[in-house]
TIDRENLO-683712 format. One record per atom (N, C-alpha, C): residue number from 1; z, y, x. Coordinates in nm, 3 decimals. Atoms other than C-alpha are relative to their C-alpha. Layout:
BEGIN
+-----+---------+---------+---------+
!   k !      c3 !      c2 !      c1 !
+-----+---------+---------+---------+
! NUM !       Z !       Y !       X !
...
+-----+---------+---------+---------+
This chain:
BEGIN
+-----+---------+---------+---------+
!   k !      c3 !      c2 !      c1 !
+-----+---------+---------+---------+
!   1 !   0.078 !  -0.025 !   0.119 !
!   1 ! -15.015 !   7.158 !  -9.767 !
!   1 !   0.093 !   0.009 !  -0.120 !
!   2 !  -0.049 !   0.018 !   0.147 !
!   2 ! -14.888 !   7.273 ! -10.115 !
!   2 !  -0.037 !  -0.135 !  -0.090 !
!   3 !   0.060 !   0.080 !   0.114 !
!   3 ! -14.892 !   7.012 ! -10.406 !
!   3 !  -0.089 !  -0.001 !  -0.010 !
!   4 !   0.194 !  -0.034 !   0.074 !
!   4 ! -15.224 !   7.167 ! -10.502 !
!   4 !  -0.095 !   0.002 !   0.069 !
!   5 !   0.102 !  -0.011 !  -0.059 !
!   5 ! -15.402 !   7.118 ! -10.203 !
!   5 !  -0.039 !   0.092 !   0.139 !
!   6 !   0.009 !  -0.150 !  -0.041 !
!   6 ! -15.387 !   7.461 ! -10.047 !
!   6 !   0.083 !  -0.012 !   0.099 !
!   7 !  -0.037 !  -0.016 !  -0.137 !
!   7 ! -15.331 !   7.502 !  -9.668 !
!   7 !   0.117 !   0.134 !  -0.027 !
!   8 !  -0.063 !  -0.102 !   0.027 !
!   8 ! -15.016 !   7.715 !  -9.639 !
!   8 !   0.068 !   0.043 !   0.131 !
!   9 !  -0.060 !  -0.053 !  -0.102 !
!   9 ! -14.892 !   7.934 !  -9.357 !
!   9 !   0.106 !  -0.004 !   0.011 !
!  10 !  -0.163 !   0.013 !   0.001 !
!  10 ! -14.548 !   7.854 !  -9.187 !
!  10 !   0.046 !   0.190 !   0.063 !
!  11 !  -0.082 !  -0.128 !  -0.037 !
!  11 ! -14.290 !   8.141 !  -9.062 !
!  11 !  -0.060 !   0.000 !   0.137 !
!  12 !   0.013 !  -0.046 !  -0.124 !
!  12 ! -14.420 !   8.339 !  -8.765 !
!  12 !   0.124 !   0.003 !   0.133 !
!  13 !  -0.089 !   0.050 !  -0.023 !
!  13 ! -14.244 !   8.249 !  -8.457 !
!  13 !   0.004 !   0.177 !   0.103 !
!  14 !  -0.012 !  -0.129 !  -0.011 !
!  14 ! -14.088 !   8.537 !  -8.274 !
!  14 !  -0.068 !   0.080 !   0.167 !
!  15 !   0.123 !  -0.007 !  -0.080 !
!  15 ! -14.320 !   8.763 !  -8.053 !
!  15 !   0.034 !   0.019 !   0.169 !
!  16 !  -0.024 !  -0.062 !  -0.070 !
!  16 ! -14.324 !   8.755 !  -7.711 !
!  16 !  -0.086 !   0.120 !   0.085 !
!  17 !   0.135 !  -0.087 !  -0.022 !
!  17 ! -14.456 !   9.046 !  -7.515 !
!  17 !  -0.004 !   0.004 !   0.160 !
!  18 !   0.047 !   0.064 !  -0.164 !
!  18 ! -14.635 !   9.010 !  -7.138 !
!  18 !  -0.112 !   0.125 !   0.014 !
!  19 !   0.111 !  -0.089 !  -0.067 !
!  19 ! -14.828 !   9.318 !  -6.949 !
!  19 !  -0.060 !  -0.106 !   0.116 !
!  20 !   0.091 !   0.079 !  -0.119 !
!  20 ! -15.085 !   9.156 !  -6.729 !
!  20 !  -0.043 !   0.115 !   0.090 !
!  21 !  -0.027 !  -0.022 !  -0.132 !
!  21 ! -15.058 !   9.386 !  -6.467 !
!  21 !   0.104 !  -0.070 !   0.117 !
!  22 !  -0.079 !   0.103 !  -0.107 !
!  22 ! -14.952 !   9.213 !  -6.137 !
!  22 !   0.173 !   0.019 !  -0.023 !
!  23 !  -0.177 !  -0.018 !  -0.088 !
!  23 ! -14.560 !   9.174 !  -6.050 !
!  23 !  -0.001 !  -0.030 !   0.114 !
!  24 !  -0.036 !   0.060 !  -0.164 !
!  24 ! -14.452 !   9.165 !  -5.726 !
!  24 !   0.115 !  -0.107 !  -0.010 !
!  25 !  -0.107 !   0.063 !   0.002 !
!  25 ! -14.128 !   8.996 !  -5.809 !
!  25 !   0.102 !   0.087 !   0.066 !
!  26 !  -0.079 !  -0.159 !  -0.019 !
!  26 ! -13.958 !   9.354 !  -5.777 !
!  26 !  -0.012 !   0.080 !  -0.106 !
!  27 !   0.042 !  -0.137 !   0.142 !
!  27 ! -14.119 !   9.568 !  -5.988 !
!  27 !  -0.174 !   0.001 !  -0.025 !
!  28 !   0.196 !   0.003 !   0.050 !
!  28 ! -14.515 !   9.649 !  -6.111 !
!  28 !  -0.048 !   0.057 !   0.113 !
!  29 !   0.133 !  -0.025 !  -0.150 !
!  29 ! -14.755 !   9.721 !  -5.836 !
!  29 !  -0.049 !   0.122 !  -0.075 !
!  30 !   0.074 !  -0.076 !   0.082 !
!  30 ! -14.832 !  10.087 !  -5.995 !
!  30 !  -0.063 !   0.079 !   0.127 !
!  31 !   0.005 !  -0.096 !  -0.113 !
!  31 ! -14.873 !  10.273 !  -5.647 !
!  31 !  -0.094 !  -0.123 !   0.137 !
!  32 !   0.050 !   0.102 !  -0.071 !
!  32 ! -15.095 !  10.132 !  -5.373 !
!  32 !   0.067 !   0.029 !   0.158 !
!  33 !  -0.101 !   0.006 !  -0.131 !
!  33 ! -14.909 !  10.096 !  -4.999 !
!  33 !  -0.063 !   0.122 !   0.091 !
!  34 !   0.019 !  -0.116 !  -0.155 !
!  34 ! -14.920 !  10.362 !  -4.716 !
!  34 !  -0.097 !  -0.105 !   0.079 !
!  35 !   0.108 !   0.040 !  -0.078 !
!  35 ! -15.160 !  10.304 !  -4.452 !
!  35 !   0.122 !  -0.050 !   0.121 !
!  36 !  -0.034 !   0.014 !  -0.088 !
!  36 ! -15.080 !  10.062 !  -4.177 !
!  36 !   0.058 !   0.057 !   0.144 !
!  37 !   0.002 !  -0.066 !  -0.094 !
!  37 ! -14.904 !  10.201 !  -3.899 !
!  37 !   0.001 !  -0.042 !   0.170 !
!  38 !   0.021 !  -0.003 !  -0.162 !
!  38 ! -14.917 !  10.219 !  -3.495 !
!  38 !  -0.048 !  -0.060 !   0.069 !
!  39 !   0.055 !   0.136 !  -0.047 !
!  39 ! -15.231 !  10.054 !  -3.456 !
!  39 !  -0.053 !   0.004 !   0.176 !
!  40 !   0.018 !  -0.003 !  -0.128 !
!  40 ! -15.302 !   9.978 !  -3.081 !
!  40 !  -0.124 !  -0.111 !  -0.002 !
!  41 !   0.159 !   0.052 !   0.018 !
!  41 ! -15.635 !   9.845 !  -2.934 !
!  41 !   0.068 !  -0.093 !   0.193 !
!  42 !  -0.035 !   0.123 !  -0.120 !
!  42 ! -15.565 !   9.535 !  -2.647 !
!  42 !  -0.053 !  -0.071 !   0.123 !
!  43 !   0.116 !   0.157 !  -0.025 !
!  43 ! -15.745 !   9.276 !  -2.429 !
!  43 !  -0.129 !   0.077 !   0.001 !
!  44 !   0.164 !  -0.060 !  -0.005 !
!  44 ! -16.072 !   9.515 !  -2.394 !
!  44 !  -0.034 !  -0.066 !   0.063 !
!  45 !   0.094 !   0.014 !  -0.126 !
!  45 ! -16.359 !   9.325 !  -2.232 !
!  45 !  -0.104 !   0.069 !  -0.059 !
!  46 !   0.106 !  -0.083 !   0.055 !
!  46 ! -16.718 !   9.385 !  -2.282 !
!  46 !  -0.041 !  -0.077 !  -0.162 !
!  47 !   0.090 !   0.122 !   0.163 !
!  47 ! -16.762 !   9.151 !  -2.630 !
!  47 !   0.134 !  -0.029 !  -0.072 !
!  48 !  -0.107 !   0.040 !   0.048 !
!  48 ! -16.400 !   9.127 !  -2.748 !
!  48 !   0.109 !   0.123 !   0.027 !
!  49 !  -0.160 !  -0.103 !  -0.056 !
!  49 ! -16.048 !   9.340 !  -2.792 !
!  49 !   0.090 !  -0.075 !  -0.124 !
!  50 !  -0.107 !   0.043 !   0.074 !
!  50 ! -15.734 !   9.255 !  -2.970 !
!  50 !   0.012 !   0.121 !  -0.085 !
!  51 !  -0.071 !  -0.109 !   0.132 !
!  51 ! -15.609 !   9.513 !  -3.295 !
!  51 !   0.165 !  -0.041 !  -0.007 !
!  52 !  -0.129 !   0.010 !   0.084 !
!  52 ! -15.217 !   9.506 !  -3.368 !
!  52 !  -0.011 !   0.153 !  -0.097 !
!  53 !  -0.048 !  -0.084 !   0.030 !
!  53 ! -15.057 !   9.713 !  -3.592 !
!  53 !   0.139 !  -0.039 !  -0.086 !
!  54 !  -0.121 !  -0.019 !   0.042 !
!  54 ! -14.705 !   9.780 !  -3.811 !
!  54 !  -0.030 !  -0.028 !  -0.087 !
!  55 !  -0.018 !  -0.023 !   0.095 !
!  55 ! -14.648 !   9.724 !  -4.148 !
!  55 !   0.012 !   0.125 !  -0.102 !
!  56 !   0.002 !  -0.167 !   0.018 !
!  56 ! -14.694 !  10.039 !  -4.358 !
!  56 !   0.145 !  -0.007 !  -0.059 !
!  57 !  -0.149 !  -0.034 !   0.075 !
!  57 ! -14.380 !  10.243 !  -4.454 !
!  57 !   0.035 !  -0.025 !  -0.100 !
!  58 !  -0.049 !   0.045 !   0.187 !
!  58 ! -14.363 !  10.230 !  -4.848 !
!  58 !  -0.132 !  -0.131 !  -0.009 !
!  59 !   0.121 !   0.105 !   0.051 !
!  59 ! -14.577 !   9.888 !  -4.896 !
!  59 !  -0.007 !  -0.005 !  -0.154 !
!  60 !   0.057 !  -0.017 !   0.109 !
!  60 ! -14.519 !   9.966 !  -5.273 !
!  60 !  -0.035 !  -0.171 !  -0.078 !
!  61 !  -0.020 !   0.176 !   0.104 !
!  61 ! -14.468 !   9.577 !  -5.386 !
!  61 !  -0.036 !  -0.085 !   0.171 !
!  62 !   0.032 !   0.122 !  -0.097 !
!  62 ! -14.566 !   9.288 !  -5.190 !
!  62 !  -0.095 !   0.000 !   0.065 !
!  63 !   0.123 !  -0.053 !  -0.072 !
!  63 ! -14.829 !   9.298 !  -4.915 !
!  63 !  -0.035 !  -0.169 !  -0.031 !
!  64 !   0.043 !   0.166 !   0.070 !
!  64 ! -15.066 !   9.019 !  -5.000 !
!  64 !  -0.128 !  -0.009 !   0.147 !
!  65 !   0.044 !  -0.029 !  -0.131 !
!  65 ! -15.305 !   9.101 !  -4.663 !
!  65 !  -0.075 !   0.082 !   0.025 !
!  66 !   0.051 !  -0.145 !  -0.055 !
!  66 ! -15.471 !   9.366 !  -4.437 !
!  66 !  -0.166 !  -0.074 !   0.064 !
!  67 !   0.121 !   0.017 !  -0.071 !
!  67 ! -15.850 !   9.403 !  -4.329 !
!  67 !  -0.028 !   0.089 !   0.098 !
!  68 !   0.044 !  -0.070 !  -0.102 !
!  68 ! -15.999 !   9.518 !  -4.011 !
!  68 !  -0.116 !   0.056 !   0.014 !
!  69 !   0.111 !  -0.021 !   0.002 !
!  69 ! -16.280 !   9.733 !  -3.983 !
!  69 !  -0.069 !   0.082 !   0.128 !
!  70 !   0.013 !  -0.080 !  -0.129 !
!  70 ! -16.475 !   9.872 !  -3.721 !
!  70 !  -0.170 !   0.023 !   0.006 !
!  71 !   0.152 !  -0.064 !   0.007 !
!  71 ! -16.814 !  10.041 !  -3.652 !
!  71 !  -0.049 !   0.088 !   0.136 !
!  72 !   0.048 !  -0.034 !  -0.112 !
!  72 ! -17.004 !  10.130 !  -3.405 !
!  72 !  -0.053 !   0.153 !   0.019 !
!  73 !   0.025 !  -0.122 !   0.026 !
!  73 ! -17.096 !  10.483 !  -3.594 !
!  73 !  -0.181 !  -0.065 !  -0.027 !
!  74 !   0.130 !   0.003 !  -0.007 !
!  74 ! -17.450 !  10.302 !  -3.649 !
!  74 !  -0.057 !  -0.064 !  -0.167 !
!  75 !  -0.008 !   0.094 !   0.094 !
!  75 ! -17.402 !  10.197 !  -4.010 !
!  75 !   0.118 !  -0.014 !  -0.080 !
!  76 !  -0.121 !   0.035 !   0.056 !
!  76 ! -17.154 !  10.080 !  -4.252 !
!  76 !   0.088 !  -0.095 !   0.106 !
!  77 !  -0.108 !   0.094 !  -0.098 !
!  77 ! -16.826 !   9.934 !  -4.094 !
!  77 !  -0.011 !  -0.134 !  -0.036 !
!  78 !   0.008 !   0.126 !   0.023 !
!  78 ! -16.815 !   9.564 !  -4.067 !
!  78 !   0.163 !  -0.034 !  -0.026 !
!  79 !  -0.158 !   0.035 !   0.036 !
!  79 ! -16.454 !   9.435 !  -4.217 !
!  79 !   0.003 !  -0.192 !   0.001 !
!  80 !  -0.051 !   0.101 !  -0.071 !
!  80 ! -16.276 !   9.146 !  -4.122 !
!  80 !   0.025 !  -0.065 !  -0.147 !
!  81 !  -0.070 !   0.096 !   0.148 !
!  81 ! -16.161 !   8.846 !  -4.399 !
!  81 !   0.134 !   0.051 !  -0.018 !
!  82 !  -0.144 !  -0.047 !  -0.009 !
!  82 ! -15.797 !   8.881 !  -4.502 !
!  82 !   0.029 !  -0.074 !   0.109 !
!  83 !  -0.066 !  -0.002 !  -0.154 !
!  83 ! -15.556 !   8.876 !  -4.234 !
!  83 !   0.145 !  -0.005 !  -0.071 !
!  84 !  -0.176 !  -0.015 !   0.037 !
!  84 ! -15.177 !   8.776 !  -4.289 !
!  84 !   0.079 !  -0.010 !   0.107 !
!  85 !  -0.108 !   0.003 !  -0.117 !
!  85 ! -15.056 !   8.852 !  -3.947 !
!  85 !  -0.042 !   0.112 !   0.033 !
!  86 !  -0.066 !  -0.124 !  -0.068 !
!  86 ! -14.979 !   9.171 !  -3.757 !
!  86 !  -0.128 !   0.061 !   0.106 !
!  87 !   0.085 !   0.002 !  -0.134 !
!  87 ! -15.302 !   9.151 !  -3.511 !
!  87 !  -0.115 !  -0.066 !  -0.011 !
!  88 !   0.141 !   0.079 !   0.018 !
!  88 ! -15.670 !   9.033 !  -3.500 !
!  88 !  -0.068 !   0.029 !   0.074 !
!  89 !   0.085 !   0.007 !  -0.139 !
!  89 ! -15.911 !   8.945 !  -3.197 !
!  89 !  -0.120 !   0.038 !  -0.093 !
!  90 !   0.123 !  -0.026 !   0.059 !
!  90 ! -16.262 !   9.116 !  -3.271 !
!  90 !  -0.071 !  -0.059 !   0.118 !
!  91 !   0.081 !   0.075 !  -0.107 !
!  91 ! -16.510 !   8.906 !  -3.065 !
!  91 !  -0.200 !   0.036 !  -0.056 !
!  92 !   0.105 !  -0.017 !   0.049 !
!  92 ! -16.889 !   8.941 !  -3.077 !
!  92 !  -0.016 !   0.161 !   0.020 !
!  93 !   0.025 !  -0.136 !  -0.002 !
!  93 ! -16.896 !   9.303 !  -2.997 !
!  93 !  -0.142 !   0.033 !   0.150 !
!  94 !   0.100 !  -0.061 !  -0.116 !
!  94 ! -17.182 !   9.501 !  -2.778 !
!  94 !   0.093 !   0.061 !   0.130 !
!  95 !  -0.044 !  -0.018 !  -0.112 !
!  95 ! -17.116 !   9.556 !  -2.454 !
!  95 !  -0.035 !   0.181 !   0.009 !
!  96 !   0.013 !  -0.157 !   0.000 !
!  96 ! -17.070 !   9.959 !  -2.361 !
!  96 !  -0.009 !   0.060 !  -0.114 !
!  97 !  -0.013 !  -0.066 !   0.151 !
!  97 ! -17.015 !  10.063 !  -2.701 !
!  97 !   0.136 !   0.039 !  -0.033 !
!  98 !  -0.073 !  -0.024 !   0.039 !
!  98 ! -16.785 !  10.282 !  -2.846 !
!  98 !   0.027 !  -0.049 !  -0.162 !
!  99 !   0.001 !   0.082 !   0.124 !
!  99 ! -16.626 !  10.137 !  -3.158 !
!  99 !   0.120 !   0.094 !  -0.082 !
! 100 !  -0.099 !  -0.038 !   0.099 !
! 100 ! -16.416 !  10.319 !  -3.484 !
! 100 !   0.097 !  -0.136 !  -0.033 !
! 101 !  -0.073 !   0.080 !   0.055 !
! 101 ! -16.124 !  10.137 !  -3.571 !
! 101 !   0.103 !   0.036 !  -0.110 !
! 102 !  -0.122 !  -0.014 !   0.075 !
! 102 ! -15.946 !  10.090 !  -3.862 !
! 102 !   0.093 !  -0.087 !  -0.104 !
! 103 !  -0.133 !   0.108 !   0.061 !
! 103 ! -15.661 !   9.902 !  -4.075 !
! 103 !   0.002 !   0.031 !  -0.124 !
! 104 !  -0.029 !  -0.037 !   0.122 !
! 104 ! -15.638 !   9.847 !  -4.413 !
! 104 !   0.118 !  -0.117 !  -0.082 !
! 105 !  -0.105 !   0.116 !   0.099 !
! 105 ! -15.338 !   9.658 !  -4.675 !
! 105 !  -0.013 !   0.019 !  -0.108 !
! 106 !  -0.013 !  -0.035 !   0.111 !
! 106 ! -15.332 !   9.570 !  -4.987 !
! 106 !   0.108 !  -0.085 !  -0.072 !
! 107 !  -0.130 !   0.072 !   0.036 !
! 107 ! -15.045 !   9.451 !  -5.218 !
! 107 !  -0.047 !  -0.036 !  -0.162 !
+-----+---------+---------+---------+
């Protein structure tokens, strides 16, 4: 406070500046990753199969995890929680059914 009472503004301190778009701890996440590659289908019975697949080529920053989706063609696809490994058992499936499969990452 001045003598007189009067609230007085000190020296501005100096600015810093911060984009809140992600970092990977590389560079900015501006591009989103190639599609998983060389996914293979496992372990078929009649109610269960295994999924692997690769890591995509340009992942484009840090892969943070991939979902599985799959459909019977009768409906929207049903997708899996995240996934931070290479492979995921689908269980609960109809017996004699053909099923779409597919892989997704995100970073």
């Amino acid at each position: 406070r001045s003598h007189d009472g009067k609230v007085m503004e000190g020296q501005k301190s100096n600015a810093s500046v911060v984009n809140t778009t992600e970092y990977s701890g590389h560079k900015e996440c501006s591009e989103t990753p190639s599609p998983p590659q060389h996914i293979t289908v496992s372990n078929v019975t009649s109610t269960s199969l295994t999924v692997r697949w690769m890591p995509p080529i340009n992942p484009n920053g840090n892969l943070k995890f991939y979902k599985v989706y799959y459909s019977n063609g009768n409906g929207t696809p049903v997708e899996s929680l995240e996934i931070n490994s290479l492979t995921y058992h689908l269980t609960g499936l109809t017996p004699y059914t053909n099923y779409s499969i597919y892989v997704t990452v995100t970073n």
